[in-house]
C-alpha positions as CSV (number, residue, x, y, z in Angstrom):
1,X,-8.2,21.6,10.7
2,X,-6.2,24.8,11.4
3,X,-4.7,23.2,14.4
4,X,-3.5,20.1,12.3
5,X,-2.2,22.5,9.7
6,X,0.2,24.1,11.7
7,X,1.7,21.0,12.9
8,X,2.2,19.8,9.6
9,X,4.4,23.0,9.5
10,X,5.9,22.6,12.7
11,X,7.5,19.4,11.4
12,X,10.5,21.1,9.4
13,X,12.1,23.1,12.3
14,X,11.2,20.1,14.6
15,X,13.1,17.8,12.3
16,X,16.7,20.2,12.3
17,X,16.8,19.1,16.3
18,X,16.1,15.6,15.8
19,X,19.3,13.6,16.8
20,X,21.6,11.4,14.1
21,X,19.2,8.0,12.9
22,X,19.6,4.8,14.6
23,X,21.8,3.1,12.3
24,X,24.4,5.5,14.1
25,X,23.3,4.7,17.6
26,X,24.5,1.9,19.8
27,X,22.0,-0.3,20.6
28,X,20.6,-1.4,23.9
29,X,22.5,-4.7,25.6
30,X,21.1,-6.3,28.4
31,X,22.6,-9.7,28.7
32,X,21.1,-12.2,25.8
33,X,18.9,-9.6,24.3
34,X,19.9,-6.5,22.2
35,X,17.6,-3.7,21.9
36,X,17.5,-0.8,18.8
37,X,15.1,1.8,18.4
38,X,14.6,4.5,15.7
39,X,11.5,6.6,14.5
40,X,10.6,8.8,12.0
41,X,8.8,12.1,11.5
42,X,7.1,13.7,8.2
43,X,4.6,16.3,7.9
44,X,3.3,16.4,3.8
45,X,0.7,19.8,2.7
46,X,-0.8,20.9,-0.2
47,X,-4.2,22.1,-1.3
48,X,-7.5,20.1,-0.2
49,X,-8.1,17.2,-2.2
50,X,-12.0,17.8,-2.5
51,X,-12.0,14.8,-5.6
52,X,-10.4,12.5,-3.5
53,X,-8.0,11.3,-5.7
54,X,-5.2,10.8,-3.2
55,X,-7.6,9.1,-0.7
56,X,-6.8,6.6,1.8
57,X,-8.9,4.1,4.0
58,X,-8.8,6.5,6.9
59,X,-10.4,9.0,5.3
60,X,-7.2,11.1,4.8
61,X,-5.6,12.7,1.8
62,X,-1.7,11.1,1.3
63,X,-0.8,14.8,0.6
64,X,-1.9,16.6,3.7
65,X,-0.8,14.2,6.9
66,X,1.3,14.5,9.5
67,X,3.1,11.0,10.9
68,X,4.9,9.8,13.6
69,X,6.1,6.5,13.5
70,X,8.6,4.4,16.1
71,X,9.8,1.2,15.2
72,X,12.2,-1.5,17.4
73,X,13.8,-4.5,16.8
74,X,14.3,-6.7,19.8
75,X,17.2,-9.9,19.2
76,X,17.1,-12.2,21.2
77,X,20.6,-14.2,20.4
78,X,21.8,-14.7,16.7
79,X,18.5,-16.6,15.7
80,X,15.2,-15.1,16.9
81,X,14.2,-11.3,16.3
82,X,10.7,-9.3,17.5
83,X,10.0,-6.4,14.9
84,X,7.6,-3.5,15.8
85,X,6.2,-0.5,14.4
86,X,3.5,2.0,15.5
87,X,2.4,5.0,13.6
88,X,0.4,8.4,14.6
89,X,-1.6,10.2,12.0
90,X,-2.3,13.6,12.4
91,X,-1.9,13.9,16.1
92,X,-4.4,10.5,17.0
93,X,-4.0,7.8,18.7
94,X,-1.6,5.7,17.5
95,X,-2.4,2.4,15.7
96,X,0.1,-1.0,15.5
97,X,1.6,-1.2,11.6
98,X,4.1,-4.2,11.9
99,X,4.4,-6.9,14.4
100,X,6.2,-9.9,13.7
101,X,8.4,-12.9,14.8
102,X,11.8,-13.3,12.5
103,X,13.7,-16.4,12.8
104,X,17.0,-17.7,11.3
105,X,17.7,-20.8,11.7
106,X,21.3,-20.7,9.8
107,X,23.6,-18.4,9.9
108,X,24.9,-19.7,6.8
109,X,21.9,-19.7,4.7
110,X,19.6,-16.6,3.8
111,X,16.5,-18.0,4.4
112,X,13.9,-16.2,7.4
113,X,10.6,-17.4,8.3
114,X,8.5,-14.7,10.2
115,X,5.4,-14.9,11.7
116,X,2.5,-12.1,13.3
117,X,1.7,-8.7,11.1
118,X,4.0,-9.4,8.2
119,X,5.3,-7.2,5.5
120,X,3.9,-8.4,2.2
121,X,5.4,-10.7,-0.4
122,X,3.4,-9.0,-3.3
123,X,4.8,-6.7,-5.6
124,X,8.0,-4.0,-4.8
125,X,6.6,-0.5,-3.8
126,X,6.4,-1.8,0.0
127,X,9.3,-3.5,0.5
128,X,11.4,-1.5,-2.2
129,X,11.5,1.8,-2.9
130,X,8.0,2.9,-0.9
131,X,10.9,5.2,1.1
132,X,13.5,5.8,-1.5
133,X,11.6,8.5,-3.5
134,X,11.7,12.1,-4.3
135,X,7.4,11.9,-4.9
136,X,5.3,12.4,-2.2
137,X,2.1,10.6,-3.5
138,X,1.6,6.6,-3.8
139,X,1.0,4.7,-7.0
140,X,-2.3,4.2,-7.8
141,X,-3.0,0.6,-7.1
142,X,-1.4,0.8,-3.4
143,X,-4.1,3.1,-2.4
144,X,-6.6,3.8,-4.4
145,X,-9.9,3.0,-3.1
146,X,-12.5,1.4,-5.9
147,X,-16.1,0.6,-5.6
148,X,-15.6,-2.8,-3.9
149,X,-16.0,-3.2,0.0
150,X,-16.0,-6.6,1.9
151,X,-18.8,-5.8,4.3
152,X,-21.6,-4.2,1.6
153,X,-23.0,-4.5,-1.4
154,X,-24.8,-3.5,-4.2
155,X,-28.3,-5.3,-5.6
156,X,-27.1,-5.0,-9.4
157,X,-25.4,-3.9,-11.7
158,X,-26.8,-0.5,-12.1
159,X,-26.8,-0.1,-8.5
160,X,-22.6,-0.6,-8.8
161,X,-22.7,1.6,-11.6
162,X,-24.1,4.6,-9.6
163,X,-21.1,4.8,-7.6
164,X,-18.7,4.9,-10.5
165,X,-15.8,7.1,-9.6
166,X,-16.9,7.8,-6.3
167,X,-15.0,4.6,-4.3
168,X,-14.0,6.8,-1.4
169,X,-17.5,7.0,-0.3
170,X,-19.7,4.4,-1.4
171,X,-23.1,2.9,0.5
172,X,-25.2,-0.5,-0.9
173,X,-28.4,-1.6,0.5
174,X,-26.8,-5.3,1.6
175,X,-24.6,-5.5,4.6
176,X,-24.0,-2.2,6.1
177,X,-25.5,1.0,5.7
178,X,-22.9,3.0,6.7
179,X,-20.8,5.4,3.7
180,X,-17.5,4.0,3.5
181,X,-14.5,3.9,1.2
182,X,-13.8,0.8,-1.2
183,X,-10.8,-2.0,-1.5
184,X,-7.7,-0.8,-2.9
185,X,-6.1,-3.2,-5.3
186,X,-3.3,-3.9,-2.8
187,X,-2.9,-2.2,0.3
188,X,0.4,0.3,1.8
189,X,-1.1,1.3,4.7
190,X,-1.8,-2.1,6.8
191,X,0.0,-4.9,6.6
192,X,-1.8,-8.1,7.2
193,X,-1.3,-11.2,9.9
194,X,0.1,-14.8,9.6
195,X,3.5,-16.5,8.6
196,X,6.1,-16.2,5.6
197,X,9.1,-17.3,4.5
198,X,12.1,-15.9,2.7
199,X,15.0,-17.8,1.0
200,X,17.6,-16.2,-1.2
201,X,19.7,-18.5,-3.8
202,X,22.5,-16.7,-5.8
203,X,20.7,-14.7,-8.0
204,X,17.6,-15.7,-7.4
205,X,15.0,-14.8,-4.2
206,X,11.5,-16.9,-3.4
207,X,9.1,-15.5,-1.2
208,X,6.0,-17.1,0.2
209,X,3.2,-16.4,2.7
210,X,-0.2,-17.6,4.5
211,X,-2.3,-14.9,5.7
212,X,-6.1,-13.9,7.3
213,X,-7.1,-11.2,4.7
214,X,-6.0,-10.4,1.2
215,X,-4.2,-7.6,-0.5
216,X,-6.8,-5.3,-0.6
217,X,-8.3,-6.2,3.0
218,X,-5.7,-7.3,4.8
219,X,-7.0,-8.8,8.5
220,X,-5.9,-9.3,11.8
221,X,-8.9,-12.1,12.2
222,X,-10.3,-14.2,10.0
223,X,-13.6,-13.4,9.1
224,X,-14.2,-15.7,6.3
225,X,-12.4,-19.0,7.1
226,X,-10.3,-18.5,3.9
227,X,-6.5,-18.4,4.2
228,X,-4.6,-16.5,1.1
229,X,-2.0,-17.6,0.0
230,X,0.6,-15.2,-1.8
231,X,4.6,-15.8,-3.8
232,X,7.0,-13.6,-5.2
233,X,9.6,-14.9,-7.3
234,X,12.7,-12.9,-8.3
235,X,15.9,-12.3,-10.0
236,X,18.6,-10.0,-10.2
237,X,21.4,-10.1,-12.6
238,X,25.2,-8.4,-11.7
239,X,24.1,-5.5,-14.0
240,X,21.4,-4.6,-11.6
241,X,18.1,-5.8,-13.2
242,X,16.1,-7.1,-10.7
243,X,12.8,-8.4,-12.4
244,X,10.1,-10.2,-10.2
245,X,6.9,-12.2,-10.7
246,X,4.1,-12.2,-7.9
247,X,0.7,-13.6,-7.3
248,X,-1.8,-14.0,-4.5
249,X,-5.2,-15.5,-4.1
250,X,-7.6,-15.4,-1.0
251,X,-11.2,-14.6,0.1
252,X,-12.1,-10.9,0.7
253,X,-15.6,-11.2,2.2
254,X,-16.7,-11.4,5.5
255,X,-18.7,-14.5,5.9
256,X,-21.1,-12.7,8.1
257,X,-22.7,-11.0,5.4
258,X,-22.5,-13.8,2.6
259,X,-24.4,-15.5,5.2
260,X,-27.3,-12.3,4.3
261,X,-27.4,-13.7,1.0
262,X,-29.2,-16.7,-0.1
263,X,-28.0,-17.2,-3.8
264,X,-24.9,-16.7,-2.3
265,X,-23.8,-19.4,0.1
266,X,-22.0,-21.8,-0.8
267,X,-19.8,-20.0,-3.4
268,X,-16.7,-19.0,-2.3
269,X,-15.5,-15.1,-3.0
270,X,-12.1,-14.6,-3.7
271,X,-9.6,-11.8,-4.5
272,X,-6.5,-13.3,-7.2
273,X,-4.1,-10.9,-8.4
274,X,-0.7,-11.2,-10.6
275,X,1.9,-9.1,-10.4
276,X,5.2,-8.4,-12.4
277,X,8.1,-6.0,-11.4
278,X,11.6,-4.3,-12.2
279,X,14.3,-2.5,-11.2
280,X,17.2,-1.3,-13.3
281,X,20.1,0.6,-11.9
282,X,22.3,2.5,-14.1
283,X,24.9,5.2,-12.5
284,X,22.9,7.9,-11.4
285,X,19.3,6.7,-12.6
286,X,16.9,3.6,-11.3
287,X,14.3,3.3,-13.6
288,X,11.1,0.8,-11.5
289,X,7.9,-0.3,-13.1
290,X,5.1,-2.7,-11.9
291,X,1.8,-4.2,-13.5
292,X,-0.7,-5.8,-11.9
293,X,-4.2,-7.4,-12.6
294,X,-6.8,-8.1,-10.0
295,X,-10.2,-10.0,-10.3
296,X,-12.4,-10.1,-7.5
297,X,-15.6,-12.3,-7.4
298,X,-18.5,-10.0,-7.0
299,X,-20.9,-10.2,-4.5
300,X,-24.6,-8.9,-5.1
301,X,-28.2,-9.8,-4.6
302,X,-28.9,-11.0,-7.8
303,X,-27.6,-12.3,-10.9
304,X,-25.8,-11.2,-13.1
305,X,-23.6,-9.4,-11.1
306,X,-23.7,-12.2,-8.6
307,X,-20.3,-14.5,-9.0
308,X,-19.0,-11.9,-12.3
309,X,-15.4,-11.6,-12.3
310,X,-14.6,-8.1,-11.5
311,X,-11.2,-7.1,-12.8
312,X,-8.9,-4.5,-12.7
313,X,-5.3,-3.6,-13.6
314,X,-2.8,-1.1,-12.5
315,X,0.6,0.1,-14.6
316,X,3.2,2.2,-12.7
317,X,6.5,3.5,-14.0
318,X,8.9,5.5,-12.7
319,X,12.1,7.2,-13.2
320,X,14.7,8.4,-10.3
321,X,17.6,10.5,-11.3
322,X,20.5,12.4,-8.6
323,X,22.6,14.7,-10.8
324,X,24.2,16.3,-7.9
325,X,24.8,14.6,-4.1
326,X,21.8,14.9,-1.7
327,X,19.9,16.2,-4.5
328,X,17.1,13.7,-6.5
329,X,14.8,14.0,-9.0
330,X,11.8,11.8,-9.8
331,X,8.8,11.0,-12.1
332,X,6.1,8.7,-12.4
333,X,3.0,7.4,-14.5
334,X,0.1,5.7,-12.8
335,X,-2.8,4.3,-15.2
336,X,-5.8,2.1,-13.3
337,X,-8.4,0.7,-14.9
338,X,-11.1,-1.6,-14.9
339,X,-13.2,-4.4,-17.0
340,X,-16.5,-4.0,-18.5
341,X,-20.0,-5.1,-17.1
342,X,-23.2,-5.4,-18.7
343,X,-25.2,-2.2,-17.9
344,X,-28.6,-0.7,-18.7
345,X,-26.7,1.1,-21.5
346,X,-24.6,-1.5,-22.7
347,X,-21.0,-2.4,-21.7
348,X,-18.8,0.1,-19.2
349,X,-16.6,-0.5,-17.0
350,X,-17.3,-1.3,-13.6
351,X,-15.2,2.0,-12.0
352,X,-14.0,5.2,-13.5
353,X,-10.5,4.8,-15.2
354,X,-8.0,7.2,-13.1
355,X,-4.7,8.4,-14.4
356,X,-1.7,10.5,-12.9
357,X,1.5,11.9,-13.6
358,X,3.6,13.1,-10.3
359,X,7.2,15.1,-10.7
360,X,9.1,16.1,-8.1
361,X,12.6,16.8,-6.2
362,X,14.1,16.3,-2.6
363,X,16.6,17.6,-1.5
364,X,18.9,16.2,1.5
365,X,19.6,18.9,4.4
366,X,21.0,16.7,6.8
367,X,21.8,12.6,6.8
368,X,18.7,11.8,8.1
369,X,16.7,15.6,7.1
370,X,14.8,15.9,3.7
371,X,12.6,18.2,2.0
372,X,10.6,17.1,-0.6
373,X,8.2,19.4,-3.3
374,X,6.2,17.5,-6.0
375,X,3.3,18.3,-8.7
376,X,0.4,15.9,-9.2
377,X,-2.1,15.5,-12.3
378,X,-5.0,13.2,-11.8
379,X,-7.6,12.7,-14.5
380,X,-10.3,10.3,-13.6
381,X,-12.7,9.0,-16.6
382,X,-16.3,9.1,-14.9
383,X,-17.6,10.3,-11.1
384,X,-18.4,14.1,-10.3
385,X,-14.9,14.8,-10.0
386,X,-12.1,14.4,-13.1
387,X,-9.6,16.3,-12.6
388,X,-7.4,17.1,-9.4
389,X,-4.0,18.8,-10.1
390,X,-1.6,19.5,-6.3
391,X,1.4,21.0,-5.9
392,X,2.5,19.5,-2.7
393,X,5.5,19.8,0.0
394,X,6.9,16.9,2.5
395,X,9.7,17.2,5.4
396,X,11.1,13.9,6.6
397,X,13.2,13.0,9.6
398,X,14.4,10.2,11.1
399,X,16.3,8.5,14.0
């Protein structure tokens, strides 16, 4: 761990030598096809997250990693694109992100269809503003891992109920046995496979996409034989509102172990989610928010809990403010929680309620250098662990 510390460290003098980003940088020509590279490097510490509430599905804390990432864009004439992006964590090996197909078939029209690992349609912190932030932590519902997992699972309700709070290392007696972190609500760390489109119409944008997995499991394979199938619908006025609608639905459990269960086959287990966003410009400030709800159908060994609509819903708002050039200030509330079940007690919700608050600054020391420094307050209703409060510092770089 020492070793990794010190490289997180490293980063900031690395970063001063790094040379001007690749939107400065001529790209590679070699007869039909034209070639651009760029990367990016940012190293993020702050004390050990021992309640986990910055947790991610690798078993990593957002605030203390270091990444490397390299990304390419390959065109292939004035219709057909390959897109590509690899990432490093903390010095391992490094593991494909994006992968995709673009084409265009008109020059005239903004509409794309792409195809391979796809970005998602769902939501805005992704796509949006995931990069243009002065926080160094992720909203809840991007990341947060909850007591749901596609490949185990509880016999009942109070054997879901044991876990509560504790979603970044859960173990059930059906499917594996291994301990293992839960299902986000929606994913920012993989991005999952199959084809979307995009088409843009004055003020309005439409979105679609097929995939294998689902927001919170995205897949490379399919593993269930159930295709989801996810939209975003948007709208942005001339005074810079841009408000969106999203939704998504799609199975979320392996096959395989639905197969285990008896009582269970037949039925189909499915992840839906609805989504609402905006963005507001206004001189210096953006103001963003999202809400979502997300139901998954629950898989168990017996009923009740067998086919109950677990839900959950996620509210994120945040404020972003530059008084001076290169200089930005930020703040945001996260608030998860989660629907009731039935237990030996009477009703409770199925996970622990988590909440945060996250300030922070960055500052710009070069066009493509920044330093970022941010405090975090997590409160989590239930678990061993409920409270976590970091203070936390992040150099980027990129080129």
């Amino acid at each position: 761990m020492r070793g990794r510390l010190v490289a997180i460290l490293s980063v900031l003098p690395l970063a001063e030598a790094l040379p001007a980003p690749a939107d400065a940088a001529e790209p590679i020509r070699i007869g039909f096809f034209q070639l651009t590279l760029g990367g990016d490097v940012s190293g993020s510490l702050a004390g050990k997250d021992s309640v986990r509430f910055n947790e991610t599905e690798y078993g990593r804390s957002l605030l203390r990693v270091l990444r490397l990432g390299l990304c390419g864009e390959l065109k292939m004439g004035a219709h057909l694109a390959v897109l590509a992006e690899t990432r490093s964590e903390n010095l391992e090996a490094p593991r494909l992100y994006a992968l995709y197909l673009r084409a265009r078939p008109w020059q005239n029209h903004a509409f794309d269809v792409q195809a391979g690992m796809v970005p998602p349609v769902f939501g805005a912190f992704v796509r949006r503003y995931g990069t243009d932030s002065a926080l160094i932590g992720y909203p809840l519902a991007y990341h947060y891992p909850t007591l749901l997992r596609p490949d185990s699972f509880p016999r009942d309700v109070p054997n879901l109920l044991r876990w509560r709070g504790s979603g970044w290392r859960v173990r059930y007696p059906v499917g594996s046995h291994e301990y293992d972190h839960g299902l986000p609500l929606i994913t920012a760390l993989r991005w999952d496979t199959g084809i979307q489109a995009r088409l843009v119409a004055g003020s309005w944008q439409l979105s679609g996409a097929v995939t294998q997995g689902t927001l919170s499991n995205p897949l490379v394979r399919d593993d269930n034989g159930s295709k989801q199938l996810s939209s975003r619908i948007a709208w942005r006025s001339s005074r810079g509102l841009e408000a969106g609608v999203s939704f998504a639905r799609g199975g979320y459990v392996s096959q395989e172990i639905v197969d285990r269960l008896p009582a269970a086959r037949g039925r189909d287990f499915r992840q839906q989610a609805v989504g609402l966003d905006f963005e507001q410009d206004w001189g210096h400030w953006i103001l963003r928010g999202e809400g979502m709800w997300s139901g998954w159908d629950a898989v168990a060994a017996t009923p009740p809990l067998l086919g109950t609509r677990l839900s959950a819903g996620a509210v994120t708002l945040e404020a972003r403010f530059r008084p001076w050039p290169g200089v930005t200030l930020a703040a945001r509330y996260d608030q998860l929680a989660f629907g009731d079940v039935l237990g030996p007690d009477g009703p409770a919700s199925w996970d622990a309620p988590v909440s945060r608050l996250e300030v922070g600054a960055g500052y710009a020391l070069r066009h493509n250098l920044t330093l970022k420094v941010s405090y975090q307050r997590n409160r989590r209703d239930g678990g061993s662990f409920q409270r976590g409060d970091f203070v936390a510092v992040q150099g980027s770089a990129w080129f």
